[in-house]
N, C-alpha and C positions, 0 to 999 in steps of 0.2 A: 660512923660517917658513911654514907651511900656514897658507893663507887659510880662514876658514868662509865657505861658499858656500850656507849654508842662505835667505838671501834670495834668491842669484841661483835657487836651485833650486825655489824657491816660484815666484819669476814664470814661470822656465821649464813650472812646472807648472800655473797658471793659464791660459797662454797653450796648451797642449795641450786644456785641459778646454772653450775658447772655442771650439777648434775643432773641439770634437766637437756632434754633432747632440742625443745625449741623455747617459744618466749618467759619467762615465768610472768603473771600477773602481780601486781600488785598485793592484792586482796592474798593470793595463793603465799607469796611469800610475808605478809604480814601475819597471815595465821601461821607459819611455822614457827615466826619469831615470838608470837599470841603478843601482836601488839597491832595498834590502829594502821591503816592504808595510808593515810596521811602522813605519819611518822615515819613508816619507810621510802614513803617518796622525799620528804625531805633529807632524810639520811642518803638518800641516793645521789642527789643533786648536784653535791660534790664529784660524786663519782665520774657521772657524766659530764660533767664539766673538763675533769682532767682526761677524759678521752676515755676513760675504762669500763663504763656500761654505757648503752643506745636504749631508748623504749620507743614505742610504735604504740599508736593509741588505735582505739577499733577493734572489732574482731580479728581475733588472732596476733593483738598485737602484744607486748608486756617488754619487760625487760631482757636483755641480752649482754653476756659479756661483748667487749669490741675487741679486746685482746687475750694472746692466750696466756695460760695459767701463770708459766714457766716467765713470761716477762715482767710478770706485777709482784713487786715486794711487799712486805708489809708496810714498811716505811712508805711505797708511793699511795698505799693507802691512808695511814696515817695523816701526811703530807695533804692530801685530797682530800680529806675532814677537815681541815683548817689547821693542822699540826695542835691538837690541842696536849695540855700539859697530861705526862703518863701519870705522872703519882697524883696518887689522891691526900697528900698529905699536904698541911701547909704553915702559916705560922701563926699564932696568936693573935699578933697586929703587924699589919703591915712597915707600919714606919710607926715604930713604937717612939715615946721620949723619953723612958726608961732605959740606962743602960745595958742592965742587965740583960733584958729581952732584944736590946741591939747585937750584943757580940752573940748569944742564940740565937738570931736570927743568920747572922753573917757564918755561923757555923754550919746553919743547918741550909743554908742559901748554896754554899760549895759543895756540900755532899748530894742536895737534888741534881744539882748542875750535873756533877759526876757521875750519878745514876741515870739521868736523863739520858747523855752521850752513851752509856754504854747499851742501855736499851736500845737506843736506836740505829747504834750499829748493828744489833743483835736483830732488829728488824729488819735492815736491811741486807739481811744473810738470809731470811724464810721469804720464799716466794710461795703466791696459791696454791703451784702445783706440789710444794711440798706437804701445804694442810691437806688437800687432797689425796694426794697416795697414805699420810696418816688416817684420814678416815675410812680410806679403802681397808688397809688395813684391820684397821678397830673392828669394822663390818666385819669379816673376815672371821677376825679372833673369837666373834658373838655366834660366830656359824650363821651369818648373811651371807649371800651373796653380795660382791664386791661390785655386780653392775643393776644391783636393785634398790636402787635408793627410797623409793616409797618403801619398802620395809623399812628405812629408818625411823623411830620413833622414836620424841624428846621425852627427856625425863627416863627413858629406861637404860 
């Protein structure tokens, strides 16, 4: 079953745009994600909308956080994607007329429910600036420099 990675791909993209000095572009940060300009503009839309990036069109312009690290959770990201569902699991049929597959569903309906809430209180306990000083960090651990983010490279 293909996971949607459209949240992990947000924060991976937030946490790019943190480390840059001024605007990121589009283009700039669609190739770090190697995915189309178009798709990270629409992944952003949400963003901007809930107040947490600004873009500037033109030269010199691109995206910018509007807030700092330390006030954005994972949860108001989450929240600012449309809240979509964490688990990628789901159930055979929806509104089976099968018994059987009703009382598994109604089983497996309470245990999502239950991991849902507890995810999302667990997102709401990491803010960006916590995936940040972790990827400082990591940088670190690799023998990078901790304020040289273009030495970052994906996949290594």
């Amino acid at each position: 079953m293909k996971r949607n990675s459209q949240f992990s791909d947000v924060l991976h993209v937030l946490l790019h745009m943190a480390e840059n000095d001024g605007p990121s572009t589009s283009e700039d940060l669609a190739r770090a994600m190697q995915t189309n300009p178009v798709v990270l503009r629409r992944l952003m839309a949400g963003l901007r909308e809930a107040g947490f990036v600004s873009s500037a069109k033109g030269h010199g312009g691109g995206w910018v956080l509007s807030c700092p690290l330390e006030s954005i959770t994972l949860s108001d990201i989450h929240q600012a994607l449309g809240a979509p569902s964490l688990l990628a699991v789901g159930h055979r049929e929806e509104a089976p007329s099968c018994l059987v597959q009703q009382a598994v569903n109604s089983a497996l309906d309470q245990a999502f429910e239950e991991a849902e809430t507890l995810l999302r209180q667990r997102l709401s306990a990491v803010t960006l600036a916590a995936l940040s000083r972790d990827f400082h960090q990591r940088m670190v651990a690799h023998g990078r420099s901790a304020h040289r983010h273009q030495e970052h490279v994906h996949g290594s």
